[in-house]
N, C-alpha and C positions, 0 to 999 in steps of 0.2 A: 646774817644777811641772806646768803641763801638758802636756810630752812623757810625764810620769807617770803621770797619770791616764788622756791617750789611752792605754798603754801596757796600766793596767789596765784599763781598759772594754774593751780587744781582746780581753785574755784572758778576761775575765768573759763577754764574748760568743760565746764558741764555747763554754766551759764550758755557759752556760748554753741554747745550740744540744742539746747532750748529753742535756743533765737533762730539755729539755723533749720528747726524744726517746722516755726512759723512762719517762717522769711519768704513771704509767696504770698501776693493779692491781697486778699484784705485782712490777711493775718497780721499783714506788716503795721497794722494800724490797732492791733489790741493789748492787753497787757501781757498776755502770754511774749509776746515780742517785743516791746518795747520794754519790758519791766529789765530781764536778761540783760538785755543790750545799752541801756544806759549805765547799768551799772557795773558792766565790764569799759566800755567806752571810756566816761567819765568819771569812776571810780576807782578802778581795777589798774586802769592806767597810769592815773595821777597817783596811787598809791604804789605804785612801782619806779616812777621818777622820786617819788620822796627816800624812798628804801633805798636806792642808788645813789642818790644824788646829793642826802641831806646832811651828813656827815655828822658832826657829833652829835648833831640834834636828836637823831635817828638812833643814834648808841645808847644816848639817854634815857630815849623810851623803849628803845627796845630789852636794855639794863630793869627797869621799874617793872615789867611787865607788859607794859601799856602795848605795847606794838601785836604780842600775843592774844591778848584781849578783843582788840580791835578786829585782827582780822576771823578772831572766833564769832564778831559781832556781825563781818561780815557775812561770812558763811552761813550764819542761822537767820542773819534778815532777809536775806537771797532765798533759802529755803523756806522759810516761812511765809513769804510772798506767792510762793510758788503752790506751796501745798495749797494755803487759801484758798488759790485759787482753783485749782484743781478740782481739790473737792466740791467746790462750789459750784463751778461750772456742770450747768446741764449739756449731756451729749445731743439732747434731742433740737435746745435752743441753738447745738453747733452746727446742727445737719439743716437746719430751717434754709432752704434757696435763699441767697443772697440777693436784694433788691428786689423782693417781693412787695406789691405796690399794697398800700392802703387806699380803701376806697374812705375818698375825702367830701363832706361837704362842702359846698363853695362858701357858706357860713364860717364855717372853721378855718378855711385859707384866707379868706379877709381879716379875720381875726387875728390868725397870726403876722400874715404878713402888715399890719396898719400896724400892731402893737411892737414888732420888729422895727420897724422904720420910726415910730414913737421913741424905742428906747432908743434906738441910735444918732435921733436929735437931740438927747438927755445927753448923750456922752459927749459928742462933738464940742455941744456949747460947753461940757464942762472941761475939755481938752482945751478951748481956746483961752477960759478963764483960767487956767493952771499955765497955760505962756504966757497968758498976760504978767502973773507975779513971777513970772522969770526973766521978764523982764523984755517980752515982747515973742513973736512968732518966728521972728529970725533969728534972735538971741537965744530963743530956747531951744530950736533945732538946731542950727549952724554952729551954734557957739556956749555950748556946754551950762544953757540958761540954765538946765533942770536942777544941776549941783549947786543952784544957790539959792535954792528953793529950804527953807524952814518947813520941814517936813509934822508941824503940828497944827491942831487947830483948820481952816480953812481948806489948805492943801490936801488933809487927809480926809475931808469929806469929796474937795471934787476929784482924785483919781476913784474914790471908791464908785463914784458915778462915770469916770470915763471908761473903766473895766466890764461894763456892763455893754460895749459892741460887743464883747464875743459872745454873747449871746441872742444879739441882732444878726451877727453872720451867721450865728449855726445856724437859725431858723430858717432864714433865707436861704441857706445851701440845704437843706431839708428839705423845702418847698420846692428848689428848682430839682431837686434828685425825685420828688414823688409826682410832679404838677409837668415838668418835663419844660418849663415854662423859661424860654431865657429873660427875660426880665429880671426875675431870683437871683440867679446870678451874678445878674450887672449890679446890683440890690447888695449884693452878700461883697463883691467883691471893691462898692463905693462906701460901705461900711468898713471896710478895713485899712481905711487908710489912714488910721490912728496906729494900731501893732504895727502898718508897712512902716510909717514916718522912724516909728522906735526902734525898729530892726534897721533900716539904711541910714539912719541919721545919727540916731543915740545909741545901736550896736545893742540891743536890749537881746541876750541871748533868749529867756524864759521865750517873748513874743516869737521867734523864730520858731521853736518847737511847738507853741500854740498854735500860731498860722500854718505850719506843718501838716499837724495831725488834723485839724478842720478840715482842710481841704482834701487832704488825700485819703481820708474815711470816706467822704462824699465821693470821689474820682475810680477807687476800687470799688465801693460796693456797689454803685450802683451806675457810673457811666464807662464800664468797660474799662477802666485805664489797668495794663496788666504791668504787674512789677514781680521779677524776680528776685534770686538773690544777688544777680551782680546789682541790680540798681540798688539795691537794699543797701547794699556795701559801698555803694559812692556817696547814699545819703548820706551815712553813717561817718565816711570820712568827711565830707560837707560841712556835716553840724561837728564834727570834732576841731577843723581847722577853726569854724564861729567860735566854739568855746574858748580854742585858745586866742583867737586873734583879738575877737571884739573888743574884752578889756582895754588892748593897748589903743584902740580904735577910737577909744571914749574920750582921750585927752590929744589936744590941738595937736600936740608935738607926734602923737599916733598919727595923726590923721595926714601929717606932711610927709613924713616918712617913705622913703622905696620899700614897693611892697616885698622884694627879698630881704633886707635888711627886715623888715619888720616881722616877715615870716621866722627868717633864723632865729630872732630874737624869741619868738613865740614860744616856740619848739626846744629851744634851748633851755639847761636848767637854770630852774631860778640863783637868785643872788641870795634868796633868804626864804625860808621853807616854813619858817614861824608865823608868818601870815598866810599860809597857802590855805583852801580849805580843808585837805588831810591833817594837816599841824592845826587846824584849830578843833578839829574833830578830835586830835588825841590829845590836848590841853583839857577838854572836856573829860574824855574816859578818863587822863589821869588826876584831874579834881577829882572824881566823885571815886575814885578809885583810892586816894590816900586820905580823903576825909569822911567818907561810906555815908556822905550825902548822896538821895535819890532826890526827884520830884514825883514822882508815882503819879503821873499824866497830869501834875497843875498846869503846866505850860498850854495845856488844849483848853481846858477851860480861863486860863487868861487872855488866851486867843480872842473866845467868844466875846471876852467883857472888851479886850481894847477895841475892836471892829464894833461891836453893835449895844454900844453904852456910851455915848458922848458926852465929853464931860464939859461940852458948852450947857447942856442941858442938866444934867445932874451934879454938876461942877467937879472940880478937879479932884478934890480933897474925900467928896463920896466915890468918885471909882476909883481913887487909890486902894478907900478901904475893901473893895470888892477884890480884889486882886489877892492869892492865895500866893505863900511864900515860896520864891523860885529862888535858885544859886547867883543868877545874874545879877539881883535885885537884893540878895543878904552878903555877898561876900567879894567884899574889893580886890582882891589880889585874883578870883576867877576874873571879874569884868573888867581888870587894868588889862591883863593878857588873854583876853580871847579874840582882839583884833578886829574885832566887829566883821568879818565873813560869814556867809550861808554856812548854819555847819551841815556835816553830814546825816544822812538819815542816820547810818548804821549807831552816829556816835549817841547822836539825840536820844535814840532809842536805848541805849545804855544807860543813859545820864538820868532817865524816867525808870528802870524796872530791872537795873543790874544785869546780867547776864540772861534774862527772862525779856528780855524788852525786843527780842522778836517777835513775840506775840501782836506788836501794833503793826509790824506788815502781812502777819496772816489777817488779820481786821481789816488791814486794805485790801489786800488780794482779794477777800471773800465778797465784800462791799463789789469792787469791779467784776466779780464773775457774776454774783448776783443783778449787777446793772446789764450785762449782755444775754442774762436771760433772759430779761426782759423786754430788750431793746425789739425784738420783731411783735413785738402783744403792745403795744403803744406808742403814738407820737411821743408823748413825753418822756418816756422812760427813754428813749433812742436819743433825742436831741439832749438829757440830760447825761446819758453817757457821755457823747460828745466831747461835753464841755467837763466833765471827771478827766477823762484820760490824759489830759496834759497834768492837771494835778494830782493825780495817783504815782503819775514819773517822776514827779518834781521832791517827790518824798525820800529815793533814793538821794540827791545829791545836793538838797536846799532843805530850808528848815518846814520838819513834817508839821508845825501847829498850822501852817497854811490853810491846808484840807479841812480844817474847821468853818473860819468862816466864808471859804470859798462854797465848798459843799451848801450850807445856810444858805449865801446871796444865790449862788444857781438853783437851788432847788424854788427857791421861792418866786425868782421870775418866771421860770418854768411852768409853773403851778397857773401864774399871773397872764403870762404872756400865749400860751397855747390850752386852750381848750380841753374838757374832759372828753373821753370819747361817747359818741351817741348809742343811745339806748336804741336797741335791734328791735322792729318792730315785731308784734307776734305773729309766727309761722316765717320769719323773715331769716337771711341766713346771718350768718352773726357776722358784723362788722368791724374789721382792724383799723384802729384808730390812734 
């Protein structure tokens, strides 16, 4: 137990060497900073209450190997993230003045802003169609509709259409940050009242870090708002208390509760460690650990087929066969005990390429430093970051096949929804767009 914890406290310490390197204006809002600090937060942490707290369970894996493995997985996908990124990041894209304006046509701001407000009528009406099968608007916010939602078929085409405001708000918060225009904002900010409902009602942790970084990418770079490290550290505790509290939050009996009682309860260790996400993260390492099953990245390509292959259209039975063979899907005694939780990145990445499977957060890292290179040479390449950076974090502590068809839907609205930049006329000085 405490070669485990020195173990973690080493890694949490250079992590958090990083984060407090960034921790300042609009560093607070890049991967250099966010990547460190989520995964000391909500990783680093929780895996230090399991190590403490989990009792034989903990013996068992730390007996098998599993526990050594694990936090070798973490070490190298922290590093690996890091280097990515590093190397990829250009110095000259870091030194660029922050909230340098582009010169815009009024062409291109109708554009965007009509196609913005377009998609955020697409998602609404499909937000009210999706309470409607829960059973009504007040049923589904007030009263836990969503959990009795059959999440196949109908449902899972209209959340895939309500997911598409965040990229109504980025625009809009783009527009009001370059156009200086408040309308944008009141635009970006009545577009968000789908993630607000899911965060204060349904306690939806992901929407909270989303609505987060949207807005506070937009606030440091380019309207002055200045954040040190103490605000950085109140965030930080902020969204740790959300992590923990939301959960209990989710069920009626949460929601009547004193909020001491429900905090103690929060913060307290659990009753059972086997469903936690660290315990389902090491049921993974130690499947593929005693049966030297990998996936070698099928998981990311089933990603693509379950999101953007419907099987009302090509029926059930043809994109079954599309589907490449995963552990979930061949072997009962993994999918009886994995408890159905987000696993962790570190483990996923183990479960896909063995003790090599750091290599898929250098591939992220390098993907985000190369989108910040970009971000001052383009409207799109900037509002596509945007909308990456809550899903590049979400890799550390939820399941990484995500990034597939997210990456897909945002890049192509992107494409769809804003404009290519205009050709410079000749002798003309060249234009950022």
């Amino acid at each position: 137990m405490t070669s485990s914890l020195i173990f973690i406290f080493l890694i949490g310490l250079g992590l958090s060497f990083v984060a407090i390197a960034n921790a300042k204006g609009a560093k607070l809002f890049t991967f250099a900073f966010l990547f460190p600090t989520v995964t000391v937060a909500f990783v680093l942490v929780e895996f230090s209450d399991f190590v403490l707290n989990a009792g034989t369970l903990f013996d068992i894996y730390y007996q098998t190997g599993t526990i050594n493995i694990a936090l070798f997985m973490l070490a190298t996908c922290s590093i690996a993230g890091l280097v990515g990124y590093g190397f990829t990041r250009s110095s000259s894209a870091a030194s660029t003045p922050l909230g340098e304006r582009f010169i815009l046509s009024r062409g291109a701001v109708q554009h965007m802003h009509f196609a913005s407000i377009a998609l955020g009528a697409v998602s609404l009406g499909a937000f009210f169609a999706l309470a409607g099968l829960g059973g009504g608007m007040w049923q589904y916010v007030l009263n836990s509709g969503s959990y009795a939602i059959e999440w196949s078929g109908l449902p899972v085409y209209l959340i895939f259409l309500v997911r598409l405001c965040y990229v109504s708000i980025v625009i809009q918060l783009w527009l009001w940050s370059y156009t200086r225009k408040r309308k944008h904002l009141i635009w970006a900010l009545f577009l968000s009242i789908i993630p607000l409902i899911n965060i204060l009602f349904l306690f939806r942790r992901a929407e909270a870090i989303k609505v987060g970084v949207f807005y506070g990418y937009f606030l440091t770079n380019y309207h002055g708002l200045k954040m040190g490290r103490i605000k950085a550290l109140g965030g930080i505790v902020f969204m740790y208390l959300a992590f923990k509290l939301f959960p209990f939050l989710r069920s009626e009996e949460g929601k009547s509760r004193d909020a001491d009682d429900l905090i103690g309860e929060a913060l307290s260790p659990r009753a059972t460690y086997e469903n936690s996400e660290i315990g389902s993260g090491l049921v993974r390492i130690y499947h593929s650990m005693e049966t030297g099953v990998f996936e070698y990245g099928a998981v990311f390509y089933n990603a693509f087929i379950k999101q953007f292959v419907p099987a009302g259209l090509f029926g059930p039975q043809a994109k079954d066969n599309l589907y490449l063979p995963v552990i979930e899907n061949s072997d009962t005694y993994f999918t009886t005990f994995r408890f159905y939780v987000s696993p962790m990145g570190f483990a996923q990445a183990y479960q896909q390429f063995w003790i090599f499977g750091g290599v898929l957060f250098l591939i992220v890292g390098s993907i985000m430093a190369a989108l910040e290179n970009n971000a001052r040479k383009s409207k799109r390449a900037e509002i596509f970051l945007v909308l990456m950076i809550p899903v590049a974090i979400s890799t550390v502590s939820a399941d990484m096949t995500y990034i597939v068809p997210q990456f897909v839907i945002y890049l192509v609205m992107v494409l769809l929804c804003v404009p290519p930049p205009s050709r410079a006329r000749r002798g003309a000085p060249p234009r950022h767009e």
